[in-house]
C-alpha positions as CSV (number, residue, x, y, z in Angstrom):
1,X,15.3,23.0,33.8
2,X,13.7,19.4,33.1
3,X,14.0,16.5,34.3
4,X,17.6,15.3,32.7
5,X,17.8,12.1,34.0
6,X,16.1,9.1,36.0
7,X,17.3,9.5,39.7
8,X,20.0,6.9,39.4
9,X,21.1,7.9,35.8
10,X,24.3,7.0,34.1
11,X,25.4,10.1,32.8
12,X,28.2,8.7,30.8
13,X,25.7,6.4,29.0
14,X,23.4,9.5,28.1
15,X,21.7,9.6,25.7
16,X,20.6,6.5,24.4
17,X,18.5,7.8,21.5
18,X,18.2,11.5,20.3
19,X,15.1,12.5,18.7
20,X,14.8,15.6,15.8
21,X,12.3,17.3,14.5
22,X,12.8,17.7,10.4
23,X,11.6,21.1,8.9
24,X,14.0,23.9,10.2
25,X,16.1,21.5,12.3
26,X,17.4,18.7,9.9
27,X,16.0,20.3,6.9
28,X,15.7,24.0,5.4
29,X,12.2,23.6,3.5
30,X,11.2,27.0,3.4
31,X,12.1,27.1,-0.5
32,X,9.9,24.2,-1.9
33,X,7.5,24.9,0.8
34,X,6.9,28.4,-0.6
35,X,7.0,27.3,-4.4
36,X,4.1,24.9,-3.7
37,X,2.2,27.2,-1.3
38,X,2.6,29.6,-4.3
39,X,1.1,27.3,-7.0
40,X,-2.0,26.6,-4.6
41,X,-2.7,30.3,-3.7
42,X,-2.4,30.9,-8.1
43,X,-4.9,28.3,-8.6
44,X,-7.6,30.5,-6.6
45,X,-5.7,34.1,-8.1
46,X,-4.4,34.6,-5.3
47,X,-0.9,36.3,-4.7
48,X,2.4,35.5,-4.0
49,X,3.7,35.0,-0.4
50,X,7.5,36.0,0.2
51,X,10.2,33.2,1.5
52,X,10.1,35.3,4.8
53,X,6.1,35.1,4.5
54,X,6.3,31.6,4.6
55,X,8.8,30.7,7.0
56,X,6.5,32.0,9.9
57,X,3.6,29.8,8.8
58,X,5.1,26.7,9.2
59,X,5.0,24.0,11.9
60,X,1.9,22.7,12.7
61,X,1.4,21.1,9.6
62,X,0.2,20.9,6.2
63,X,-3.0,22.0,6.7
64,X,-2.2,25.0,9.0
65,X,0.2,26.2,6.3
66,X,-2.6,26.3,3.8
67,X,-4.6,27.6,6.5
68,X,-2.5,30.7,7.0
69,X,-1.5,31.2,3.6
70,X,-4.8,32.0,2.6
71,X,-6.1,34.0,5.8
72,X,-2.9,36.1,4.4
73,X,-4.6,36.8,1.4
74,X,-8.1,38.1,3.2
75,X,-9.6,34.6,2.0
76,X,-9.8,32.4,5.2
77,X,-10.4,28.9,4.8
78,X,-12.4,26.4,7.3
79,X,-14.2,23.1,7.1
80,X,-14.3,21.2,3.7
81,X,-13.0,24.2,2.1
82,X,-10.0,24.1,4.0
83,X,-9.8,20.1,3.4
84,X,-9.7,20.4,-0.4
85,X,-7.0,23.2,-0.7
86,X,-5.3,21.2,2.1
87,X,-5.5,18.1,-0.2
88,X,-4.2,19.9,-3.5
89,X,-1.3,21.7,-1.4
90,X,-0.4,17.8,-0.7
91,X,-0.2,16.7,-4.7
92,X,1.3,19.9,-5.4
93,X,3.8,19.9,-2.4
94,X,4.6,15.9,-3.4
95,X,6.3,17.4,-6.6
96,X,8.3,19.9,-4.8
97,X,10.1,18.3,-2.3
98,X,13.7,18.4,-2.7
99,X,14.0,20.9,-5.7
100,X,15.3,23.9,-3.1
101,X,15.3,22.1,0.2
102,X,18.6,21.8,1.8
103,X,20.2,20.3,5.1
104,X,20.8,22.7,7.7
105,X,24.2,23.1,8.5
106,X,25.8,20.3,10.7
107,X,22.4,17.8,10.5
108,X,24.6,15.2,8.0
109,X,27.7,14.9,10.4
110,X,25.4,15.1,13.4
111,X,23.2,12.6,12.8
112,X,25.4,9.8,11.3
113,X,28.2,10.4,14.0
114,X,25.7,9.3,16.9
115,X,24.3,6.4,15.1
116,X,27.3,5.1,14.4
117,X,28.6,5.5,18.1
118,X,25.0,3.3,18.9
119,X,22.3,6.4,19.5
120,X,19.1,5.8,18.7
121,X,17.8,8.6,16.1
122,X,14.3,9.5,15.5
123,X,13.2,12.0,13.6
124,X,9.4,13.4,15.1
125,X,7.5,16.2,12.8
126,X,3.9,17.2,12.0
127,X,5.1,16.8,8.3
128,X,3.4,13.8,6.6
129,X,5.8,10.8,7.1
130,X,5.4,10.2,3.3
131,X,7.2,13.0,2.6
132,X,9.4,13.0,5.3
133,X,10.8,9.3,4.3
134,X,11.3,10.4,1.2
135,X,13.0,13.5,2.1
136,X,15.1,11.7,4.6
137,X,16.1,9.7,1.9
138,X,16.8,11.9,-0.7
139,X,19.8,13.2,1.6
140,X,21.5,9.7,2.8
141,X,20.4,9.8,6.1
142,X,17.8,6.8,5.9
143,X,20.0,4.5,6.9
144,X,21.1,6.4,10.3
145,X,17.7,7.4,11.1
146,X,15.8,4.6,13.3
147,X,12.1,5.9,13.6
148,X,10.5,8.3,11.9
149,X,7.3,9.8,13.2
150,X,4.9,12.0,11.2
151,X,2.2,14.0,11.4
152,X,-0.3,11.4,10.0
153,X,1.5,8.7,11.8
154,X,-1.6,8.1,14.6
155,X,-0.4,10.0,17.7
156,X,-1.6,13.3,18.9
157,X,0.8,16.1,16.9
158,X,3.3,17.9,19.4
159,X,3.1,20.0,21.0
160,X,1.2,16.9,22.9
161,X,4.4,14.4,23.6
162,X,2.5,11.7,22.0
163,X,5.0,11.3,19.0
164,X,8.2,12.1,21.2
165,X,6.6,8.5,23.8
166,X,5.6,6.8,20.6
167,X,8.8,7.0,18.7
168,X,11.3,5.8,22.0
169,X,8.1,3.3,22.2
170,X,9.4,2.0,19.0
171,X,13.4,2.5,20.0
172,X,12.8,0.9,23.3
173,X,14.4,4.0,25.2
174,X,13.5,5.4,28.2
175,X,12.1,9.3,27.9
176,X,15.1,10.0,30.7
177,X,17.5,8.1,28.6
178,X,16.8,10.4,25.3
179,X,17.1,13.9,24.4
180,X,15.1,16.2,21.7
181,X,16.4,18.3,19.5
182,X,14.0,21.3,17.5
183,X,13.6,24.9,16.7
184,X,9.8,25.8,16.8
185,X,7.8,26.2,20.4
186,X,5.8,22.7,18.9
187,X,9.4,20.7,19.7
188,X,10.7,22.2,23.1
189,X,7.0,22.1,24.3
190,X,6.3,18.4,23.2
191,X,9.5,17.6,25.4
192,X,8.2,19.5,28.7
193,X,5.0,17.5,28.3
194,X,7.0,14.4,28.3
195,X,9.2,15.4,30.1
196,X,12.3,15.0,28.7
197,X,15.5,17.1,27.6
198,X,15.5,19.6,25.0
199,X,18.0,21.5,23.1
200,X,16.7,24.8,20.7
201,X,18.6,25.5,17.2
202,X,18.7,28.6,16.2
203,X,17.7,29.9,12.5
204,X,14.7,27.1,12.4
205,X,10.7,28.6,11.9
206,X,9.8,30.2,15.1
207,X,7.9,33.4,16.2
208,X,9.1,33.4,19.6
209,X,12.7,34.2,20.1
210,X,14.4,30.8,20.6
211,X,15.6,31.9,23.7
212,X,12.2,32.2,25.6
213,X,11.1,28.3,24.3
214,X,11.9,27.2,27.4
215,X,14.6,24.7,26.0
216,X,17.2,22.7,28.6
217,X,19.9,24.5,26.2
218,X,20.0,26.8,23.0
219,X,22.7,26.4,20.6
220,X,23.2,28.4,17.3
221,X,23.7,25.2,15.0
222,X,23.8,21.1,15.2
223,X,27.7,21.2,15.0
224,X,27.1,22.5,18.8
225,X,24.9,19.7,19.7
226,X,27.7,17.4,21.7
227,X,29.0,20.6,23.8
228,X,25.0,21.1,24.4
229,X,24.7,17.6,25.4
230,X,28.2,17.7,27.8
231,X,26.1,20.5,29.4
232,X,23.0,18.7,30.1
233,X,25.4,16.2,31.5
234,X,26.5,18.1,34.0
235,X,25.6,17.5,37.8
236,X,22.6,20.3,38.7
């Protein structure tokens, strides 16, 4: 287990600010995420990828997905080669955004419950934070969400804790006092480094079973987040 709490911790008080990653946690993006990976790969002739396809290429990024997308279709990419495509998957994806994407299932009551009991939210992802404002947005949640750190935001991408530290920089909460919530090995591992809790969703983008990320607690959907977080409060 992590470290839960500084020695002298108020349990009843924890946590002051929970921290999310977006893509497969908050936000099912697989749909438009395939659409525009789609539209790049025809642009070269390139074939199709499936939904399923997709889903195990993302989160590390824009530029990994276009990475992997074309190394599936024999044509890998590298160097400026892979900075142009990466570039035209941006304009392309920036047009796609919300036309499939939907909230995963319990992220709305989730998220607006514990900032209107006074939690901090954040929201930490290697997605550009242009797109994730406006995604975050286009759902209602802007106005419960505190921080918002993305990929291009300046700090190291997780699985370095960079963005975790620089987003409760910005809430002014402790790493003990705050709690991160993902689905991929990029979130849980970002935490460790930190350290600081972690709780795995299941049915997010991950190639190793969700069970084995090394997460404080794993929990099938967000509407199970406050029995995880009575858990982690729990005396070791």
């Amino acid at each position: 287990m992590s470290v839960r709490f500084a020695e002298d911790g108020d349990r009843c008080g924890w946590p002051q600010a929970v921290l999310f990653d977006l893509d497969g946690t908050l936000i099912d993006s697989v749909p438009d995420l395939t659409a525009a990976v789609n539209e790049l790969l025809a642009t070269e002739g390139k074939a199709a990828l499936g939904l399923a396809d997709v889903r195990t290429m993302i989160g590390n990024g824009v530029k990994k997905l276009v990475e992997r997308a074309f190394a599936a279709r024999e044509a890998p990419l590298e160097g400026d080669a892979l900075e142009t495509m990466t570039d035209r998957m941006m304009g392309i994806y920036a047009q796609n955004l919300t036309g499939g994407t939907t909230l995963m299932p319990g992220a709305e009551t989730i998220v607006t419950a514990y900032a209107r009991a006074g939690v901090k939210i954040g929201v930490v992802t290697n997605k550009p934070e242009v797109f994730s404002r406006a995604l975050i947005e286009h759902f209602g949640l802007g106005p419960y969400v505190h921080v918002i750190v993305g990929g291009d935001t300046g700090p190291a991408r997780k699985p370095a804790p960079d963005m975790l530290l620089h987003a409760l920089d910005q809430l002014g909460i402790g790493m003990h006092r705050a709690l991160m919530i993902g689905d991929s090995p990029a979130d849980i591992d970002a935490a460790k480094a930190a350290p600081m809790p972690s709780i795995a969703v299941r049915g997010g983008y991950t190639n190793i079973p969700v069970e084995k990320l090394g997460a404080d607690v794993v929990i099938d959907s967000l509407n199970e987040v406050p029995q995880a977080i009575e858990r982690l409060k729990e005396p070791a």
